[in-house]
Backbone as JSON, one array per atom type, in Angstrom:
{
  "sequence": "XXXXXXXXXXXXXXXXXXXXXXXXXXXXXXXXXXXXXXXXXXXXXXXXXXXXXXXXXXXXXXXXXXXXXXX",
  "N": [[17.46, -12.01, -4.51], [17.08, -10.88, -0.78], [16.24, -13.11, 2.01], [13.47, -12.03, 4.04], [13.85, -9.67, 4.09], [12.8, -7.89, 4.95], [12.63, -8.5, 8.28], [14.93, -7.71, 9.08], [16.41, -4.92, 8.99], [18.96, -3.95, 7.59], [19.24, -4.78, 5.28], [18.87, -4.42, 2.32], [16.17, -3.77, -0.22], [14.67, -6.27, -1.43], [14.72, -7.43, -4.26], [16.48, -7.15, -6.9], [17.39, -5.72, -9.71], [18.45, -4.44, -12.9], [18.2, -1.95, -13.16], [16.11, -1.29, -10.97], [15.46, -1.37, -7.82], [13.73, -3.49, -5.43], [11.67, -3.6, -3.02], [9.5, -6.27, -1.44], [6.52, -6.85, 0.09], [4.28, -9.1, 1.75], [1.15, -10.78, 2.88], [-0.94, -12.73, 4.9], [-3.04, -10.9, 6.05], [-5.4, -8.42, 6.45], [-4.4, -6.16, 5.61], [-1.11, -3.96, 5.56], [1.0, -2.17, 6.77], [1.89, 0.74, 5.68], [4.11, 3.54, 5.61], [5.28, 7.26, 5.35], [7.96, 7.37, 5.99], [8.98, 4.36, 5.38], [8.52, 4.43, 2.91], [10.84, 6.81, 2.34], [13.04, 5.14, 3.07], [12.54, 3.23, 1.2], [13.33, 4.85, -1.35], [15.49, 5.69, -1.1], [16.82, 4.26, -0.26], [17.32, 2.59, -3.01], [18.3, 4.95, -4.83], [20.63, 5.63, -3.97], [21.72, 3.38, -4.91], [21.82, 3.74, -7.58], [19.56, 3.37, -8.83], [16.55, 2.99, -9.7], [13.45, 3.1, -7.25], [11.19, 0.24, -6.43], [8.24, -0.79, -5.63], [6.43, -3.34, -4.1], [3.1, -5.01, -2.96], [1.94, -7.49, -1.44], [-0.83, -9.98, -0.95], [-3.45, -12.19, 0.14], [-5.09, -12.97, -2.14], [-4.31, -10.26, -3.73], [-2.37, -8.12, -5.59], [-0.22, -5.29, -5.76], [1.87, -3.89, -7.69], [4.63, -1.19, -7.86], [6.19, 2.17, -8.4], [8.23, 4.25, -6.66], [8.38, 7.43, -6.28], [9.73, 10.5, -5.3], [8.66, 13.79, -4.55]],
  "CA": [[16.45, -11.86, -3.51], [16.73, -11.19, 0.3], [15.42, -13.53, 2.39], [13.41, -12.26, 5.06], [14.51, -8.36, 4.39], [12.06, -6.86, 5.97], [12.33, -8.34, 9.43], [16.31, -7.48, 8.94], [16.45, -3.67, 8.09], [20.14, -3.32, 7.45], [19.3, -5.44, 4.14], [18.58, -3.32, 1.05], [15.38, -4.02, -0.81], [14.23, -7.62, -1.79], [14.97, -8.02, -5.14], [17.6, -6.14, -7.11], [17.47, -5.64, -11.51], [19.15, -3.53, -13.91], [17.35, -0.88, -13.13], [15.42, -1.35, -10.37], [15.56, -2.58, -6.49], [12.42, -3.66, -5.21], [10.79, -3.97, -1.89], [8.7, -6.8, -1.24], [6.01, -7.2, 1.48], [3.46, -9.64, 1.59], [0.29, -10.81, 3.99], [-2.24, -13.35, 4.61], [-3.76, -10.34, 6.81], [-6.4, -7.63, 5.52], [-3.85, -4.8, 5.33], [0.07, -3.49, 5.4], [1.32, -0.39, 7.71], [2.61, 1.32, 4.71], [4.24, 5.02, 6.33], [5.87, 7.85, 4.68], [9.39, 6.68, 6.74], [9.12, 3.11, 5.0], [9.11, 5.03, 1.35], [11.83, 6.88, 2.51], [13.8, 4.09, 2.69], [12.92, 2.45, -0.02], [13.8, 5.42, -2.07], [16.89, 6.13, -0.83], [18.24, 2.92, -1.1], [17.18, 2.2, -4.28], [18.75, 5.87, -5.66], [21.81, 5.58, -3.34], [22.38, 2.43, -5.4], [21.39, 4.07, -9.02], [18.41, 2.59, -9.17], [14.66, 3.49, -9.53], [12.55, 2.57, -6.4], [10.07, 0.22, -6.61], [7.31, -1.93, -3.98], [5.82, -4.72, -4.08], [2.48, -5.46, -1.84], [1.25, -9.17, -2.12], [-2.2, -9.66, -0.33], [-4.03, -12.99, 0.08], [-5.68, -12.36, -3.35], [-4.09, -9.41, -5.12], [-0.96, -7.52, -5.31], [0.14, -4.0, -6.24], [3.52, -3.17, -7.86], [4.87, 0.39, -8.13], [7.47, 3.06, -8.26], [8.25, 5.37, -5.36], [8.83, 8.77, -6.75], [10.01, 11.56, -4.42], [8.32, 14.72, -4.92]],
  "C": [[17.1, -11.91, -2.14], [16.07, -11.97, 1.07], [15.01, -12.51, 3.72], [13.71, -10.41, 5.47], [13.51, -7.61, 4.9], [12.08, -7.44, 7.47], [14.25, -7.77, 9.77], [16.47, -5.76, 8.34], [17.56, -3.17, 7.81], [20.13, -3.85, 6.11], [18.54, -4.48, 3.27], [17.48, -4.34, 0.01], [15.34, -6.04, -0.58], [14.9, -8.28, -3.04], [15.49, -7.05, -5.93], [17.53, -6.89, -8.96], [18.45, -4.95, -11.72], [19.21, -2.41, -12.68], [16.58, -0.08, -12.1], [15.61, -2.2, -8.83], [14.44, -2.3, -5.89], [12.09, -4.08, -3.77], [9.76, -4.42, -1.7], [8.38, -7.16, 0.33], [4.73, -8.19, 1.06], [3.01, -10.23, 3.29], [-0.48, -11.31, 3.88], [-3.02, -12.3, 5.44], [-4.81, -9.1, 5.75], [-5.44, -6.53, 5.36], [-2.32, -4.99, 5.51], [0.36, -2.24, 6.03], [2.32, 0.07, 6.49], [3.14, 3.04, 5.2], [4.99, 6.01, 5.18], [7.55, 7.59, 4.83], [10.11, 5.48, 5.74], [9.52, 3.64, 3.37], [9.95, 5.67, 1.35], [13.07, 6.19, 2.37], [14.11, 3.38, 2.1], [14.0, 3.47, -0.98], [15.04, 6.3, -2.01], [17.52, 5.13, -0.85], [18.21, 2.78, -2.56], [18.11, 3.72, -5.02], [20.43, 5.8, -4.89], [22.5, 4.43, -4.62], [22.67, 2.79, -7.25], [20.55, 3.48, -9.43], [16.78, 3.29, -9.02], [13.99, 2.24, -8.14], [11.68, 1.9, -6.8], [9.28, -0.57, -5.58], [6.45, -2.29, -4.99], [4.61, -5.39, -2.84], [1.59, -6.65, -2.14], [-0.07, -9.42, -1.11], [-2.86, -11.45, -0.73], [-4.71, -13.17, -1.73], [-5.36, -11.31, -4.78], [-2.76, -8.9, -4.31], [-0.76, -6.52, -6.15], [1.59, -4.14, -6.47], [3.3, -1.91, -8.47], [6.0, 0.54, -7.88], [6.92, 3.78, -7.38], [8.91, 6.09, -5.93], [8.82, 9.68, -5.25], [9.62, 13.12, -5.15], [9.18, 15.85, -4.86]]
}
């Protein structure tokens, strides 16, 4: 795990598998600025590294995980 990798953007994902490097964000707020830029980045680090993209959005209440596919 990264601590802290998102206020640090030279740090590569959050949390790093096999398989998989993961970008976690989380928020006691009602929402997340999620952009097309930000999936960019995920999914270029994560394939730069040989890895499948994936995010992570944690939410007072609930939380989404996914893959970032590039069309």
């Amino acid at each position: 795990m990264t601590p802290a990798s998102g206020a640090f953007w030279p740090f590569k994902g959050d949390v790093s598998f096999e398989n998989y490097l993961v970008e976690a964000k989380r928020t006691d707020k009602k929402g997340i600025r999620l952009t097309e830029d930000v999936l960019e980045k995920i999914y270029k680090e994560a394939t730069n590294d040989g890895k499948i993209a994936g995010i992570e959005l944690e939410f007072t209440d609930y939380y989404l995980q996914g893959v970032v596919y590039k069309k």
